[in-house]
N, C-alpha and C positions, 0 to 999 in steps of 0.2 A: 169475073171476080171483082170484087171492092174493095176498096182501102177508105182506110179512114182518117182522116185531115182532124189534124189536132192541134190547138191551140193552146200551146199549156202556160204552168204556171198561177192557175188559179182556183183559189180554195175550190172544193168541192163540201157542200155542206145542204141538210134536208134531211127531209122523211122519207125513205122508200118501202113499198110493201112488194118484195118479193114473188117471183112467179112460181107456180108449179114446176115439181122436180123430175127436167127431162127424165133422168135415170129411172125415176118412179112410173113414169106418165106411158113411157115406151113397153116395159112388159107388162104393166097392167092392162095398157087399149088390145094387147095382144092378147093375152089371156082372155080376154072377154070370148076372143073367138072359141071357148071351150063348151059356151051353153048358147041355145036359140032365144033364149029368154033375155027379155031389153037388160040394159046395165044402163045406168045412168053418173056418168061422172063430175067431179066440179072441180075450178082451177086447175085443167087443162093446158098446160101451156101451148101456144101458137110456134113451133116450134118446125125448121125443115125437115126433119127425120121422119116426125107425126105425120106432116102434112101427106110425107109417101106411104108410110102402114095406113093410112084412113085410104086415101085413094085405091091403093094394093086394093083393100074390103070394098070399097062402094064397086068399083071395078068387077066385082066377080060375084056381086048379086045383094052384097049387104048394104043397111040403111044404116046411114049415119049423120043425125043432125051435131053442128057444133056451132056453138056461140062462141068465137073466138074473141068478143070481146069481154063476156062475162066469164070466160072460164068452161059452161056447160056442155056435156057431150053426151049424148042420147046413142045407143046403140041396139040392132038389132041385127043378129047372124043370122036368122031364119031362114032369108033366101040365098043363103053364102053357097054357089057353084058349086057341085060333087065333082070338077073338074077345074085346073087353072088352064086360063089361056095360053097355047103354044106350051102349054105343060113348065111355065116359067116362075121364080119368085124378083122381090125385086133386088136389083143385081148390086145396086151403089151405095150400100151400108150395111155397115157390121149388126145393127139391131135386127138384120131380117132373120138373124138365128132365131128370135124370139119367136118366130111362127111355126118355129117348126113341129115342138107340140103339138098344137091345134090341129093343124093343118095334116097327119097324120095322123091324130085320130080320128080328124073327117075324113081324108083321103086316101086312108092305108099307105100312100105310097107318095114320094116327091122325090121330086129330081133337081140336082143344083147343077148346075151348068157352069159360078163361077166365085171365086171368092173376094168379096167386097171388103174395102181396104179400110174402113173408120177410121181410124186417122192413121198419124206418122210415128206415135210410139214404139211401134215397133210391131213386128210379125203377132197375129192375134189366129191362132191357131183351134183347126175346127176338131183334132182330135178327141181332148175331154168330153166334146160333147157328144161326137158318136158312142163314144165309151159309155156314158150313161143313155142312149139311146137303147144301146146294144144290151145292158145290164138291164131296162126296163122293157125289151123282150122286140125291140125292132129286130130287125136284118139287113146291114148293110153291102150293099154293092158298092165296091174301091173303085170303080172304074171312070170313063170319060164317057159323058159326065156320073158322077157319084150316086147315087140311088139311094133312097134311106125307104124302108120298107116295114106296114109294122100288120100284118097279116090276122094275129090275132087279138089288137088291142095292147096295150099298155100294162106288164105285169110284176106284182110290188119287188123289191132286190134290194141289197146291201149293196152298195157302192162308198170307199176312200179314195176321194181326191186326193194327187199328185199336189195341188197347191188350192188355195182359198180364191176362186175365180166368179164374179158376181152372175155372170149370166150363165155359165153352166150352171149354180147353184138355182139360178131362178129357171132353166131350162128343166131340170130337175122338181122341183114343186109341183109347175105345169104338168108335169107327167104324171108324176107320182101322186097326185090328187084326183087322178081321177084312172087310175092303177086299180087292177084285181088284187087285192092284199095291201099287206104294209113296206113301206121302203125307210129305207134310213144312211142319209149323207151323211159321212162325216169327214172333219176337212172344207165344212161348206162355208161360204161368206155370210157374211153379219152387218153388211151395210146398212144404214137407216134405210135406203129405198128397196133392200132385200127384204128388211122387216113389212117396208108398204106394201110389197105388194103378197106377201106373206098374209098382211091383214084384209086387203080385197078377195083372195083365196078363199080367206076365212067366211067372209061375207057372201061367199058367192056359195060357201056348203062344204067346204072343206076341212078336212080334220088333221090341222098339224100342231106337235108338237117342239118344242125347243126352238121357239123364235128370237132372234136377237142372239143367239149361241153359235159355235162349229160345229154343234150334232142336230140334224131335226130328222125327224121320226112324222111320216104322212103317211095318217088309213088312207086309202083309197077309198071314192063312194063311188056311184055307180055313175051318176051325173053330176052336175052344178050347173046353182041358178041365180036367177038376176039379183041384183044388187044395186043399190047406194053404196059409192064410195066416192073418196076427197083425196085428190093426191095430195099429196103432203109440200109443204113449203121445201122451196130449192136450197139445204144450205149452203153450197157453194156460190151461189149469188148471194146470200148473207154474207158471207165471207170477203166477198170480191166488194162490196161497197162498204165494206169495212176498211177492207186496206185499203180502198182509193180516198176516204176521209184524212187517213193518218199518211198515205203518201206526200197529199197534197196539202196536209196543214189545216182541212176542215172538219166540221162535226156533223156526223152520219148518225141518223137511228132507223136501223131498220125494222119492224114490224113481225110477227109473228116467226120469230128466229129461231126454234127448237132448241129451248137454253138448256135441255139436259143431253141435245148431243155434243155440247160446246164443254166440256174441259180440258180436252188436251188443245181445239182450237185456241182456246184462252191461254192456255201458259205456252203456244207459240207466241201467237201475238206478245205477250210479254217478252220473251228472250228477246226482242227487236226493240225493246223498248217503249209496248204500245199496249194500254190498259181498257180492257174490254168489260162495260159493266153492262146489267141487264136490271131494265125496271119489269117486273113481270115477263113477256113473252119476246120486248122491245133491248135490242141489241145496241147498245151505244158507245161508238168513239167520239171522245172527246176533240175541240180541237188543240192542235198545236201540241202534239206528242211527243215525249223526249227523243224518241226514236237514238236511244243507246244500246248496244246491243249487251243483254247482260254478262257477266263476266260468271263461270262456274266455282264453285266452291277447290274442283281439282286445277290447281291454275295452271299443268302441262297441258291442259285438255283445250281444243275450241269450244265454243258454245256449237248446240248440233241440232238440229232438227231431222229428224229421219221418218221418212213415212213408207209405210208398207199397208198390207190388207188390214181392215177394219179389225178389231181396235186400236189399232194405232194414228196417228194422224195421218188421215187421206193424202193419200199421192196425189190426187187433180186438186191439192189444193197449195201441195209446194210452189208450183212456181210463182203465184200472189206473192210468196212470204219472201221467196229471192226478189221479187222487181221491190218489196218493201226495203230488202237486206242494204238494197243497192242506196238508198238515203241513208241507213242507218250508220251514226259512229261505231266503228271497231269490225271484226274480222266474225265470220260464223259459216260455220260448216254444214253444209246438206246432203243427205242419203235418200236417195233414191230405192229402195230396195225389190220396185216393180218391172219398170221397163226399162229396155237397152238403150233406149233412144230418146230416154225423159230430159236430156240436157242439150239436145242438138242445134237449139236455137239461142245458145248463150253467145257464138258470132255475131249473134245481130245485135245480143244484148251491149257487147261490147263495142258498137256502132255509136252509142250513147255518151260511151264514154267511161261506162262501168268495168270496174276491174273483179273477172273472176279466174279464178283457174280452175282447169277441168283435171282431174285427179284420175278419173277413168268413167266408164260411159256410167255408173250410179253413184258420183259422187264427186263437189265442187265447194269450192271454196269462196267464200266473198268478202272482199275488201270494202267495207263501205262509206260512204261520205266523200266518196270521190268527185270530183268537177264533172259534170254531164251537160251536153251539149243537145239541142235539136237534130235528130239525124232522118234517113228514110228508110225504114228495114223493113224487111220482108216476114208476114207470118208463118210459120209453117200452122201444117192441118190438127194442130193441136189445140182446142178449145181456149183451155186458161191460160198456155202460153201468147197464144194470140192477146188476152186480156194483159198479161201481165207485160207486156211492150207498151201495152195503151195505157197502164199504171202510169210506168216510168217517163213515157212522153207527155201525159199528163202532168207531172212535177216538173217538168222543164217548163220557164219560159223561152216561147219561141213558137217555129210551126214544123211539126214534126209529120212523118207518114208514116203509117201502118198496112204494107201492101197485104193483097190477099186476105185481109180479117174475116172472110164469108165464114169462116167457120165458128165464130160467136155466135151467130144465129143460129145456131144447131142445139143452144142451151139455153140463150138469152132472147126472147122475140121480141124484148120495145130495149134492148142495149141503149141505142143513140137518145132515145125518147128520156129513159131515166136520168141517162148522164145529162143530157140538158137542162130537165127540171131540177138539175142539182146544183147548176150554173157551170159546167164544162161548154167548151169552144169547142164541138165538135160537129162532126159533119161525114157520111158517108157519102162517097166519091166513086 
C-alpha cells in the first residue's frame, strides 16, 4: 500500500484537463466484449480496475492495443476463448459484474467462485442482478460456487427495480440489447456514465429508448458492431479540483467540465460559500473564496446537502463537499441516503482537528472553521473519501499523512502528477 506525504498549506492554482470517466470507461471496455468486430476508443483512462478487465481479455485470446498515454484503445474479441481458464472471472472487484453479459452470451454458462469487495461503503449485493439475469431468460444455480446459466440466449422481459442501482441498470442494457424481443427497466439509473455508455450501445447498433430517465425501453437486435466511441470527461475529478482550488485558497480551471451536468453541483458548492462559474465548457474557482456556509431562508433548519441516485446530487461526491464544509464559517448538515458505511472515516477526519457529529450511519453534522492541525490518518477503500483527507491536509500547513490512499488510483491515474503541476507538496510514499 502507499500513502501520501503532504505538504500543505499552499495555494493550489492552474489548468487542469480532466481524465476519462472510470465509471464510463469500465462498462463500456466490457460491453465491447458483445461483438467480434474492432471498437476503437478515446480518453481511456490509465486506471487499476481497467488495467485487470483488459488483461481478463488479452488473457483469453482477445487483442487489445491501448495508448495509455494518448488516451486510445483499439479492441478486438474475435479470438476471445469459448472457454475461461480454470473456469474462473477475475475475483478482486466489484466491476467484474460487468462481464457477465458478454461472457454468457459467448459462454452460455459462468461460474463465480467469489464475491469481490470494491470498496468499504458497505455490503454491494449480487441479487438485483441475478433477478434481471433470471427475467432475461438465464438460469441460476444458488449453489457453492453460484452458476449463472443462459441456455437459450438473452430473452426481452419487464423488470422493476427494488431501488435505482448504476450497474444492474448497465447490466441490464448489456443484455437487453442484444435480447430476442423488447425489454423495459423501470426504477433504472440515470447517471451521466449510465447515459455514456448507453450512447456506445447505441453506436455499436443498439436500439434504446428513454436515455438519461428511470424508464428505458431496449429492442433487442440480433448482433452489434464496431464502433467509435469517446468516454466522456470524469466529472468527479471536475469536482475534486474544484474543491481542492477553494480548500486551499487558489484558482482552478478545469477544461472540458460537462456544464449541463453541473447545477445542482453548483448551488452545493455555493451553500459553502464557493462560487462556480463556467466560460464555455471551462469550469472555474476563483481564488480566495468566502467559504461561508449559507444560512436558509427557514432559520430552524441547517443548511443540507443530501445526496442519493442521480438526479440528485451524487453521493461519491459528498465527501469533497464535507473536507470543504470542514474550512467553511458556520454549521451544515449532510445526508447520505445511499450507503451504510458512507461516514465511517469521519474518525480520521477528526484527527485534523475537525468537529463533526455523527447523527446515525446516513447523516452528520459539521461545524466548520475550526482550528486543524497536521495529523497521520488512515484512508479507508473509499475513492473520494481517500481524496477528501488529502483536501483537508492539503489546507493545513504543516506535513501531514494519508495511509493507504492506493485507492485513488482506481479513478484518478496521474493524481500526484496533476496535484503537482498545480503547485501541491506532495509525494507518494
Amino acid at each position: 500500500m502507499s500513502d501520501l506525504i503532504v505538504n500543505g498549506g499552499k495555494p493550489l492554482s492552474g489548468t487542469i484537463t480532466p481524465s476519462g470517466n472510470k465509471n464510463s470507461a469500465l462498462p463500456i471496455v466490457c460491453a465491447t466484449l458483445l461483438t467480434d468486430e474492432p471498437v476503437h476508443l478515446t480518453n481511456v483512462p490509465d486506471i487499476t480496475d481497467l488495467n485487470k478487465i483488459v488483461k481478463f481479455m488479452t488473457d483469453h485470446g482477445s487483442k487489445i492495443s491501448w495508448d495509455r498515454t494518448t488516451g486510445e484503445m483499439h479492441v478486438d474479441h474475435s479470438g476471445f476463448q469459448s472457454e475461461l481458464v480454470s473456469n474462473e472471472l477475475p475475483q478482486d472487484m466489484r466491476s467484474t459484474v460487468l462481464l457477465y453479459p458478454a461472457l454468457l452470451r459467448r459462454l452460455k454458462k459462468i461460474t463465480i467462485n467469489a464475491t469481490a469487495k470494491g470498496c468499504s461503503l458497505g455490503v454491494r449485493e449480487i441479487d438485483p442482478h441475478l433477478e434481471i439475469f433470471s427475467k432475461l431468460g438465464a438460469v441460476i444455480d444458488a449453489g457453492e460456487p453460484l452458476v449463472i446459466a443462459l441456455p437459450g440466449g438473452f430473452t426481452g422481459n419487464r423488470h422493476w427495480c427494488d431501488y435505482m442501482s448504476v450497474t444492474v441498470t448497465e447490466n441490464f442494457l448489456m443484455a437487453a440489447s442484444v435480447a430476442k424481443g423488447t425489454s423495459t427497466l423501470i426504477n433504472a439509473a440515470s447517471e451521466p456514465h449510465v447515459q455514456d455508455l448507453c450512447a456506445a450501445l447505441t453506436a455499436m447498433g443498439a436500439k434504446i429508448d428513454g436515455i438519461g430517465t428511470s424508464m428505458l425501453r431496449v429492442e433487442g437486435v440480433e448482433k452489434l458492431h464496431g464502433c467509435k466511441a469517446s468516454i466522456a470527461t470524469d466529472y468527479h475529478e471536475v469536482v475534486t479540483f474544484l474543491a481542492l482550488g477553494a480548500i486551499t485558497g487558489g484558482e482552478i480551471r478545469v477544461k472540458n467540465s460537462l456544464p449541463h451536468h453541473f447545477d445542482l453541483i453548483v448551488r452545493a458548492f455555493a451553500k459553502l460559500g464557493v462560487i462556480v462559474e463556467h466560460e464555455g465548457d471551462t469550469a472555474i474557482v476563483r481564488r480566495n473564496q468566502s467559504l461561508i456556509i449559507e444560512q436558509p431562508f427557514t432559520s430552524n433548519l441547517l443548511t443540507k446537502i443530501e445526496a442519493a441516485p442521480w438526479p440528485y446530487f451524487s453521493v461519491d461526491l459528498l465527501p469533497l463537499m464535507i473536507a470543504l464544509s470542514t474550512r467553511a464559517t458556520g454549521t451544515i448538515h449532510f445526508w447520505n441516503k445511499v450507503y451504510e458505511n458512507g461516514f465511517s472515516w469521519m474518525p480520521e477526519l477528526a484527527k485534523f482537528g475537525a468537529h463533526v457529529l455523527v447523527s446515525d450511519p446516513h447523516r452528520v453534522n459539521v461545524f466548520g472553521s475550526r482550528p486543524l492541525r497536521p495529523a497521520v490518518v488512515d484512508a479507508p477503500y473509499v475513492i473520494r473519501a481517500a481524496i477528501a483527507l488529502y483536501m483537508v491536509a492539503a489546507s493545513i500547513p504543516g506535513r501531514s499523512v494519508v495511509k493507504n490512499a492506493d485507492t485513488i488510483k482506481r479513478a484518478h491515474p496521474r493524481f500526484v502528477e496533476n496535484l503537482r503541476a498545480l503547485g501541491a507538496d506532495v509525494e507518494w510514499k
